[in-house]
N, C-alpha and C positions, 0 to 999 in steps of 0.2 A: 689486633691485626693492623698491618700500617695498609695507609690511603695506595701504595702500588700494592700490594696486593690482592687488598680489596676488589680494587680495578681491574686485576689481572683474573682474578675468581668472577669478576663480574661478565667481561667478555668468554671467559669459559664458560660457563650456564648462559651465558645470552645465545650462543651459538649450537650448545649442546643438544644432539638427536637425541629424544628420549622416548625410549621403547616401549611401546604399548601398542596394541591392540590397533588398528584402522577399522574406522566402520566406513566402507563404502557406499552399502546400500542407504545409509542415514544422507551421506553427501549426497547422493544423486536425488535421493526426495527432495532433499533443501534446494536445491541446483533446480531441479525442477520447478521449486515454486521461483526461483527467480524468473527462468525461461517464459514462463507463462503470464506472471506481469510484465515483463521487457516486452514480450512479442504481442501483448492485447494493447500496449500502448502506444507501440509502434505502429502496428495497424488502426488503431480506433484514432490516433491523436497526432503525438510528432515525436521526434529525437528526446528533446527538452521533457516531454513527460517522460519516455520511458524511462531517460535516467534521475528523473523524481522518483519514478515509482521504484524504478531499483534500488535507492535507498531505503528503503522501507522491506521490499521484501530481504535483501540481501543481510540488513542488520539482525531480525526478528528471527530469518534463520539463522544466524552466529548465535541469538541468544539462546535458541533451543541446545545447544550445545553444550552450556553450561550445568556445571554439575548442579544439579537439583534432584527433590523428589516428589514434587509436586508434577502434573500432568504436561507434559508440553504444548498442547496447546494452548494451555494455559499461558504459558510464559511468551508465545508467539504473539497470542493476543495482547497481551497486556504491554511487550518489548513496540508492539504496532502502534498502539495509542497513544504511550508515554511518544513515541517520535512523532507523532503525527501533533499531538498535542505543544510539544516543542519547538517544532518544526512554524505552528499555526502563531504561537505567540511571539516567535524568535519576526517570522515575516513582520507582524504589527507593530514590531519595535524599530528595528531593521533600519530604518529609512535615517534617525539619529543617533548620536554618539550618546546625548544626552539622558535617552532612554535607553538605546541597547546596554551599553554598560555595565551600568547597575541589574538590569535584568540577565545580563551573565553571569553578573558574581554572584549573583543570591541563586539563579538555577544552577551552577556549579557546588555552591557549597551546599546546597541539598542533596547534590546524586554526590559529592563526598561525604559526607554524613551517611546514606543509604549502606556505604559498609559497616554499618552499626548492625544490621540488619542479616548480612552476609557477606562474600564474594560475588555469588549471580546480580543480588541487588547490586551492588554497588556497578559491577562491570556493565549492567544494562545501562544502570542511572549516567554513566559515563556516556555511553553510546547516544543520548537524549542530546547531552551537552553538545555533541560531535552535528547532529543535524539539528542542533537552532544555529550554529557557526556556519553550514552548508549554506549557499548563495547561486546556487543551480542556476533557478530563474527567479528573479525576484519579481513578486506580483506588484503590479496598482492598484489592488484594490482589496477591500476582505474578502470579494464574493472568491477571486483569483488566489488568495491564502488556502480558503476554505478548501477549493481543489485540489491546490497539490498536497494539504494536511489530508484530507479523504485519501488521492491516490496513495500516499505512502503508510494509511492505514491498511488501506486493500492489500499491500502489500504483509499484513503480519496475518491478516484475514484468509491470505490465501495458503501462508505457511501452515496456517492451525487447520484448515480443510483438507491438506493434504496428511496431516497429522493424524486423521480421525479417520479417512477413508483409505489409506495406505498405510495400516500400523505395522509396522515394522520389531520386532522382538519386543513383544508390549511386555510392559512387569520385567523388561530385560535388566537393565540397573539396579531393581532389586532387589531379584533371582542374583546376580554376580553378587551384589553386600552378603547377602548370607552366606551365598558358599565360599567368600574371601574369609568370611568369619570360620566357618568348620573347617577350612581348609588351614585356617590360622594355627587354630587348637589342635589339628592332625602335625603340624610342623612341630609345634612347639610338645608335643609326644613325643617325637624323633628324637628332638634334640635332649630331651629330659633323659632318653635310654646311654647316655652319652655323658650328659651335664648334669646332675641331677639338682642343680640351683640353678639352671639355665630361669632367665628371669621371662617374662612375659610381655608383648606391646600388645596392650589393650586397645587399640585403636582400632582396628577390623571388629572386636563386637560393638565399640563407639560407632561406625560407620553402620552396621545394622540395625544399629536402634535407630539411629536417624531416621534409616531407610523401610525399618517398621513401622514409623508411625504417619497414617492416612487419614485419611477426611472419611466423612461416612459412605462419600458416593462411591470413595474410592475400595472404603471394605467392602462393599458389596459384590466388588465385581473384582477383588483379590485374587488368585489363585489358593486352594486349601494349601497347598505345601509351605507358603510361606509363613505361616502361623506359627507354626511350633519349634523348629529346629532352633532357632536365635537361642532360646529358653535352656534347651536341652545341649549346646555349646557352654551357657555363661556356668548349667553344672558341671559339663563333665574338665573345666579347665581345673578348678577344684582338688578335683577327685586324680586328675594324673599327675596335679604337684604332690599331693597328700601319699601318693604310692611309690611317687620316686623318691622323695625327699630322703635321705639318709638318717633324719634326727626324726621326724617321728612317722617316717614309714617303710619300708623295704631295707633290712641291713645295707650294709655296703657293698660288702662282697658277700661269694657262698651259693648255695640254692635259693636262695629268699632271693636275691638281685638278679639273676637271672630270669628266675618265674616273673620278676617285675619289668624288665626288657621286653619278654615274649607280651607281656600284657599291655605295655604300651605302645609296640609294634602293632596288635591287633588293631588298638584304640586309632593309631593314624590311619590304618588299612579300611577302617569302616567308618571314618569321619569322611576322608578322601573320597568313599563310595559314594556318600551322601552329600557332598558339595557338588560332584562333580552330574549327580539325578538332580539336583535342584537346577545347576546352572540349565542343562540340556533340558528340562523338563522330561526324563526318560527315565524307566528305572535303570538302575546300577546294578555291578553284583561285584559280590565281596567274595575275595579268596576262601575260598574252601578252607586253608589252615586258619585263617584267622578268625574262623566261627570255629573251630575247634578249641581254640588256646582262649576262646571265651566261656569254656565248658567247668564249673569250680567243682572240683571234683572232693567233696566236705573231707573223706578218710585218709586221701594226699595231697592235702595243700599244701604247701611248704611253708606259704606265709601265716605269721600267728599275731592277735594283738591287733594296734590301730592300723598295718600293714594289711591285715585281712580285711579288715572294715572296709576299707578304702576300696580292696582289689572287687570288694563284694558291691560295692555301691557303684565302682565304674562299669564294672561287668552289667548291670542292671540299668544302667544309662546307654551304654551301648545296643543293649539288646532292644532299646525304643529305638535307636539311631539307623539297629539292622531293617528295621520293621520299614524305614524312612528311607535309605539304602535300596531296598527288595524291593520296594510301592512306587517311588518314585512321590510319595504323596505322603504326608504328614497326619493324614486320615484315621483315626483310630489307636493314635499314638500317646501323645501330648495333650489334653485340654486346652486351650486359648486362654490366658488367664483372664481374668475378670477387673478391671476397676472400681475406683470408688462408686461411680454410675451405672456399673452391670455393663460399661462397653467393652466386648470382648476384643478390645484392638486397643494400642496407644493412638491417642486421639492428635491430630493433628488442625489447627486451626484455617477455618476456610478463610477464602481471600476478603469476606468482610469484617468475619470477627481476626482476623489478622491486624487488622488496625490499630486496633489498642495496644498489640504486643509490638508494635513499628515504634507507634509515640514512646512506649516506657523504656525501649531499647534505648532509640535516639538521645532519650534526656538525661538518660545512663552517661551516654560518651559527649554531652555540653560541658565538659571542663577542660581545662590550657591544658594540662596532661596528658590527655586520653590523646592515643594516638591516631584512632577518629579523627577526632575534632581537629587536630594539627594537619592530617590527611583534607580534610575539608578546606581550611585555610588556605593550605598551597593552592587546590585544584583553582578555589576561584581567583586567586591572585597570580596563577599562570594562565591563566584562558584571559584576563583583561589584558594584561600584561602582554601576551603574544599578539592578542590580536592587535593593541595599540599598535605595537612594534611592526603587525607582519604588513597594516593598511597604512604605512607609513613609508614603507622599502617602494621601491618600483618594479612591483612583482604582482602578477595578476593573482587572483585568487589565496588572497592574505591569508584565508580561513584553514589554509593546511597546517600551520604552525603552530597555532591553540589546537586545531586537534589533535597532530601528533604528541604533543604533551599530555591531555587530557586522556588518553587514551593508554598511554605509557605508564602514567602515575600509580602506583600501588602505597598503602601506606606505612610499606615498609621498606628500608634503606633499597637492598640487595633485588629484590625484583623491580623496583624503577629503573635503578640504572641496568640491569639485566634486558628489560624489555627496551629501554632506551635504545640499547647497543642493536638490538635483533631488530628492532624494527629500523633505523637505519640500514645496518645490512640486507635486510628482505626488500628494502625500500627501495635501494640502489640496484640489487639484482632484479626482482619487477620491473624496474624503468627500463633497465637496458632491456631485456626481454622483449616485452612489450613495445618497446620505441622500435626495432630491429623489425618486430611483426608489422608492425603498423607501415616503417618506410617500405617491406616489400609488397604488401598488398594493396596499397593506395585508398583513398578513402571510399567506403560502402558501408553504410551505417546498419545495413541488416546483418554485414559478414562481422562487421566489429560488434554490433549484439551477440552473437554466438557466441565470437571469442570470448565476451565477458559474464558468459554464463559458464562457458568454462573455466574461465581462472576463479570463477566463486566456487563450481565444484571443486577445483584440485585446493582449493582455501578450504573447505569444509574436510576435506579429506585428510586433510596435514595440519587440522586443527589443534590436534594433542598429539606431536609429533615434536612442536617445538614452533616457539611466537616466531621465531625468524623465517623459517619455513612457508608457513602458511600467511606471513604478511607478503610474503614476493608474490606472492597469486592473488593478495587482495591489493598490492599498488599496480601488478598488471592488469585489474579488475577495475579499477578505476581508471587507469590510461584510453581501456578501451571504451569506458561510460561515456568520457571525454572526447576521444575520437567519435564516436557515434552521434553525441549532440552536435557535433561539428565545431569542437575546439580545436585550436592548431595544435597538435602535440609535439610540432617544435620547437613552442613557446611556453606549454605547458609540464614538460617535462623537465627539463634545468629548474622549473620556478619549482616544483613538489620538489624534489634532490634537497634545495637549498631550504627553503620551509619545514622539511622534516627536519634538518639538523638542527637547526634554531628551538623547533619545540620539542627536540630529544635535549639540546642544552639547555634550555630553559627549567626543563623537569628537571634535570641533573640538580643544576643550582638552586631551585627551591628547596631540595632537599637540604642540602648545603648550610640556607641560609635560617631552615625552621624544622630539623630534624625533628623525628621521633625518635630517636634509639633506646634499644632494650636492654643495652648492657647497664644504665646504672639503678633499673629495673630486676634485674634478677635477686638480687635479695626479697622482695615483696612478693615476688613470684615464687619462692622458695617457699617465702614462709606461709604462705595461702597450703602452697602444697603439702607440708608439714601439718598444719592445721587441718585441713581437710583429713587429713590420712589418721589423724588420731582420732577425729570424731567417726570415723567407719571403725578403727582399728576397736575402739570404746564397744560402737553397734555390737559388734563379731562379740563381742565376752559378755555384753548385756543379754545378746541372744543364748548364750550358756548359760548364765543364770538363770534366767525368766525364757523357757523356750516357749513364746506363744506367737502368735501371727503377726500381733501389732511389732516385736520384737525383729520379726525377720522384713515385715515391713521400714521398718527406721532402718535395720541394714542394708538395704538393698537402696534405701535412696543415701546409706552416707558410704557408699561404693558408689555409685554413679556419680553425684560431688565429688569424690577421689579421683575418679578417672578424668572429670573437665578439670582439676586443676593440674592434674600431672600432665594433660594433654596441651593448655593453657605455659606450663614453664616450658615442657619439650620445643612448643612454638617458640617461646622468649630465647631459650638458650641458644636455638641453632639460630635464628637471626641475630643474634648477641655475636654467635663465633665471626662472623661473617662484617660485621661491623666495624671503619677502622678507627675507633677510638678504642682509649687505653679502659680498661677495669675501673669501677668503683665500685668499693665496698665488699668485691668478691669476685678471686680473678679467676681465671678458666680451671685452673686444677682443684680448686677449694669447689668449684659447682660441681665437676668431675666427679669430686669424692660425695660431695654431698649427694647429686643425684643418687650413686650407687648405694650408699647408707639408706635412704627412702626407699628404693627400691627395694632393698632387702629388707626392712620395715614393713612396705605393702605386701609383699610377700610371706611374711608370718603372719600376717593377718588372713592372709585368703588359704595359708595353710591351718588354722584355727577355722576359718570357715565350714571347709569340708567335713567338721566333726561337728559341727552344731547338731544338737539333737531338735527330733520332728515335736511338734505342738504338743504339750503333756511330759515329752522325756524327761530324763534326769535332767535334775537342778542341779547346775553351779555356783554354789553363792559367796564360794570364794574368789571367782571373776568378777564380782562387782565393784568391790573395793578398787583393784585393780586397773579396772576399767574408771572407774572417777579417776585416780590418780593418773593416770595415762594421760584422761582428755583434760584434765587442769594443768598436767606440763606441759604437752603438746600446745596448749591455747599461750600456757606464758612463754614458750622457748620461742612461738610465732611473733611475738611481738619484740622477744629479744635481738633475733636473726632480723627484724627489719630494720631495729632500729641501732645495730653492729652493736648487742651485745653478746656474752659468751653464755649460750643455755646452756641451767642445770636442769637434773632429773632426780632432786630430790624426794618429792613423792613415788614418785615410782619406783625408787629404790625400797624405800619402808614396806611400799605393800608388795612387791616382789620376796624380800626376806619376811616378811609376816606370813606370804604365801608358802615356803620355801619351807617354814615352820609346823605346818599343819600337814595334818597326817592325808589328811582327805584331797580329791581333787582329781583329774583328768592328767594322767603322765601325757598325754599327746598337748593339752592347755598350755599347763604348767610349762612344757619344754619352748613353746610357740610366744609364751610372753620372756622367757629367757632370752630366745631371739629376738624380741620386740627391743630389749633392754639394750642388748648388745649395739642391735641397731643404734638408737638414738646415742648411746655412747661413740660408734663411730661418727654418726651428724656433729657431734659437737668437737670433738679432735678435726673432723675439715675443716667446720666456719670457725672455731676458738682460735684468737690471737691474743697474747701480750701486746701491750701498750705502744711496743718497741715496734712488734709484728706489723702493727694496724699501720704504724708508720712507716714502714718500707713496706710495707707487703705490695704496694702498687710498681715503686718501682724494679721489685723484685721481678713483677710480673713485665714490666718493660723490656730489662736485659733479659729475660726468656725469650720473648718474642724478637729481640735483637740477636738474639744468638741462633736461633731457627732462618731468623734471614741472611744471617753470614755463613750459612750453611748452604741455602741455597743461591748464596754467590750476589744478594741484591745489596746487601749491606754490611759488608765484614765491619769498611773503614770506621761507620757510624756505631757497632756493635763493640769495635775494640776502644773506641771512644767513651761508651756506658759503664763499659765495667771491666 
């Protein structure tokens, strides 16, 4: 993609409403806990505290915002401390260059590094950076630190109390993950009566497990519904490929493909019931035909063979799904499953033993590579960097320009400068707002406390709406903080305008100057995903041979490995599209193919899934061989594809015709590693090049992209130029 378009996509998504959901009632708690510090400060104290304390409440409520599944007040408190704690050390520095400095660049590259960790981490750990740079009132003394580090903790203190004693759709986030998940698996039904290789995005049960797994305090006081249905989804996806599939389930056409229609129709009709009882917490009720067309009626089945298995095993998952559907509860359904330690829950770590998994993540992403660590770099050499520059201009309050960068930065290309562009524009539009309020009401610091309790409401509100949106009500949020401590805002508004754009250009050009890009990354990311997918695909046929528990155990964790690396390139590729440098090593249509080859790869594998027999069944011990040969070329073709060479699949051919030879074995297996074979055959016709190939392939990929933009009229001259 060239650098104008890039640009031109960038302001498109920088500007873009994006459709979701408003929670209003969340904004107006959060709003409120501002309200109540502004208005105890302004009565107990003066202007200058309240708007100390409003930073503190205002940030701690943005960070409850953030996607997490840990408790909110949790995050309130903990978003209150880190600033208050920042806040306390940034004052004690404060006074010199020769100390604040350095104690910006090393607290900036820590809360960049904290995206080792997550997005919430990382986004709070920014927001820390943002108020040690804040110069409200600067104290004389520590005992006067201490205070306003106190007030602006009260301030995440009071968000987490209102958190606790106005809980608003508790287990709501969680309740939505799982029924996004059966509602996933109801879609992807439809679509199978239609598509019958219609492929899968595993992401909605990835988003459930996350959101399965609690702290103990927190199973205790779980809802039962959420226990079991996650379980009873990751089977029934299985069992609706295994009955659409044309090659080893449901002919294609006839009565057998329609019997298999009405059955998938059902399967979306009482998944739907059941996403839609767990979100509302109420029971559901399922159509009347589609508890009929769940009825197998043994003397006219139409379906025969691994088709019936399949229609017999969904049928019998659904009928737990009806029971989930009709209850509204999970109760008497599903068992919980058990762990290594008897915890019936996926265990999630509390906030102390968290520690250790923060350090090993961190020292994960300590290398020039890791786009971490590069993210880290910038942030603290834009925050020194702006501020030098911004306490250097003849401009009051220098400290807006390091945060508007610090604030903007993500560490990846496409949303830096996405959010660069949005918060400029919210920026500009806030000002004017807010300055037009401010000249017709004249100054009254209680009427402009109100105002700035509501532009932090209508900010929470149009929080996920879109960053340009809800930044115009958090720069009217501060105009008014500002008017209310009794700054001129006819000197302070031209000076934010200008200070934003400087630390929106600043982040721009960081990027610029010490990229991360994942385009000459996508071959690594390929081959991770390649490799992963053999060592599950391997699992799936070890578990036919040896069907015992430890077997279904190793599959189940090298299917979960499968899905973080496919989840892992999906992330790479689309910020790769989006990115304007040229291809290395593997241009857009060669990933194109390959993704699609994987994909149909993973997909005979979780079609060989569905027929795994239960602990004791029949052995297959002609998938063993198979399965070695699989994961030893899948592990060499991984290291071929990183390092551009062309995989073979010579093992895998031998034991495929060794297979092909013997009389014994599973016609639904057998047919499932055909496809497996197929598969990797097409993996290697995308990435395989000639000698000749490797060498123009890049600029092949060039004049494509040159001929796409004399298409769209930005580049003929330079396109007729290339080629």
């Amino acid at each position: 993609m060239s650098w104008l378009r890039a640009l031109r996509e960038v302001v498109r998504s920088g500007l873009t409403i994006e459709e979701t959901r408003l929670e209003p009632l969340l904004a107006l708690r959060t709003a409120a806990g501002v309200a109540i510090i502004v208005g105890s400060a302004l009565w107990l104290a003066s202007p200058a505290y309240a708007a100390s304390a409003a930073l503190g409440a205002y940030s701690a409520g943005a960070a409850t915002f953030q996607r997490t599944w840990r408790p909110r007040k949790v995050i309130a408190l903990g978003a209150g401390a880190g600033l208050a704690l920042s806040t306390f050390v940034g004052y004690l520095a404060a006074g010199r260059l020769v100390t604040f400095l350095p104690l910006l660049a090393v607290w900036a590259f820590v809360a960049g590094m904290a995206w080792a960790v997550g997005s919430t981490a990382g986004i709070v750990a920014a927001t820390t950076v943002g108020s040690m740079l804040v110069t409200i009132t600067l104290p004389t003394s520590v005992g006067r630190a201490l205070e306003h580090a106190g007030v602006i903790a009260l301030g995440g203190v009071v968000q987490a109390l209102l958190i606790l004693l106005v809980p608003i759709r508790r287990w709501g986030a969680h309740r939505d993950a799982l029924a996004d998940a059966l509602a996933a698996v109801a879609d992807h039904a439809r679509r199978l009566r239609h598509d019958p290789t219609a492929a899968f995005d595993p992401e909605p049960l990835m988003t459930a497990r996350d959101a399965a797994a609690v702290t103990p305090s927190q199973a205790r006081t779980r809802p039962s519904v959420l226990h079991g249905p996650r379980g009873l989804a990751e089977r029934i996806l299985p069992a609706v490929a295994a009955l659409a599939d044309p090659d080893v389930g449901a002919p294609a056409e006839g009565a057998g493909r329609d019997r298999a229609r009405e059955l998938l129709g059902a399967a979306a009709d009482v998944l739907d019931a059941a996403a839609r009882s767990i979100r509302r917490g109420t029971p559901a009720e399922v159509p009347p035909g589609s508890a009929d067309v769940l009825r197998v009626d043994e003397e006219h089945e139409v379906l025969e063979g691994p088709a019936r298995q399949a229609a017999e095993r969904l049928v019998k998952l659904l009928g737990e799904a009806l029971e989930v559907a009709g209850s509204g509860s999970t109760r008497g359904t599903t068992p919980a499953p058990h762990g290594p330690a008897g915890a019936p829950f996926l265990v999630r770590p509390t906030m102390l033993r968290l520690v250790p998994v923060v350090v090993r993540a961190v020292r994960r992403e300590l290398r020039r590579d890791s786009p971490v660590f590069r993210h880290a770099v910038r942030l603290a050499a834009v925050a020194v960097l702006g501020y030098l520059i911004a306490t250097r201009l003849p401009l009051g309050h220098g400290y807006w320009a390091p945060i508007a960068a610090v604030m903007v930065m993500r560490p990846d290309f496409h949303q830096t400068y996405a959010r660069a562009v949005a918060r400029l524009a919210g920026t500009l539009a806030g000002v004017a707002l807010a300055t037009g309020m401010a000249r017709a009401l004249g100054p009254d610091a209680r009427l402009f406390g109100v105002l700035a309790v509501v532009s932090a409401g209508l900010s929470y509100t149009l929080t996920r709406t879109g960053y340009a949106y809800s930044q115009c009500f958090t720069a009217a949020y501060v105009v008014f903080l500002l008017a209310m401590g009794g700054q001129a805002w006819e000197q302070t508004v031209p000076e934010r305008v200008v200070l934003t754009l400087l630390g929106g250009a600043l982040a721009m050009l960081a990027y610029v100057v010490f990229p991360a890009w994942e385009t000459p990354r996508l071959p690594g990311r390929l081959a991770d995903w390649l490799a992963a997918n053999g060592r599950y695909a391997a699992a799936v046929l070890r578990s036919h041979a040896e069907p015992t528990g430890e077997r279904r155990a190793d599959m189940r964790r090298a299917q979960l490995a499968s899905r973080e690396a496919r989840a892992a390139w999906h992330e790479a590729y689309d910020q790769a599209r989006q990115e304007p440098v040229p291809p290395r090593g593997l241009t857009s249509r060669e990933a194109e193919e390959a993704q699609e080859a994987l994909k149909g790869f993973d997909r005979a594998a979780m079609l060989m899934e569905s027929h795994v027999p239960r602990a004791g069944g029949r052995l297959a011990p002609e998938a063993k061989r198979f399965a070695e040969a699989l994961e030893a070329d899948t592990a060499q073709a991984a290291v071929d594809v990183r390092e551009h060479r062309n995989p073979e699949w010579e093992r895998v051919g031998e034991a495929l015709r060794a297979w092909e030879g013997s009389a014994a074995g599973s016609p639904v297996l057998r047919r499932g590693a055909e496809l497996q074979k197929q598969a990797l055959e097409d993996l290697a016709t995308a990435v395989s090049r000639t000698p000749l190939e490797r060498d123009v392939g890049s600029v092949r990929e060039e004049q494509r992209v040159r001929a796409a933009a004399a298409e769209e009229g930005e580049g003929s001259g330079l396109a007729h130029r290339g080629g």
